[in-house]
C-alpha positions, 0 to 999 in steps of 0.5 A, a space after each residue: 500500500 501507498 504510504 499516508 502523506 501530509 495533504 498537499 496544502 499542509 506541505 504546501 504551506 509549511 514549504 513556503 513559511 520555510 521560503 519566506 523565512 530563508 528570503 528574510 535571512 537572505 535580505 537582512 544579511 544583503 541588505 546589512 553588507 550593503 549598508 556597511 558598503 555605503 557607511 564604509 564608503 564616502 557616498 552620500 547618505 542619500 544612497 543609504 535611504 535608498 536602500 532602506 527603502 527596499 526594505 520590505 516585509 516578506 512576500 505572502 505566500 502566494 507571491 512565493 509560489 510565482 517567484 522562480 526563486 522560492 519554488 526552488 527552496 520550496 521544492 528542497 523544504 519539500 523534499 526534506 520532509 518527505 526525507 524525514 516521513 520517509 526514515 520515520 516510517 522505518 
């Protein structure tokens, strides 16, 4: 018999949480070395309020699934928990 999976909008859901929070991770730490560039640098603080005006919460999960870049850490999160349900079943 075919093992039981999660319904697909459980695993939907919980892979793009996963994507939106790496994306997060992701933009902080971008976001952070480009203000340490600006502040290292002698250009004018206008190009500082330029990038934190980039700052944005994250995407909604319906802007992930159209995003080629979330569909792919979506795919891997995925992958990862049929991994685990796989060994758990063991």
């Amino acid at each position: 018999t075919a093992p039981a999976r999660f319904p697909n909008y459980a695993v939907a859901r919980l892979a793009s949480t996963v994507a939106a929070k790496a994306a997060t991770k992701l933009l902080i730490l971008t976001l952070a070395a480009a203000m340490l560039a600006v502040l290292l640098s002698p250009m004018p603080a206008a190009v500082l309020v330029v990038l934190l005006s980039l700052c944005r919460p994250p995407p909604c999960s319906s802007c992930c699934s159209r995003c080629p870049r979330y569909r792919y850490a979506r795919r891997a999160a995925v992958a990862g928990l049929t991994g685990m349900l796989a060994d758990s079943r063991r």
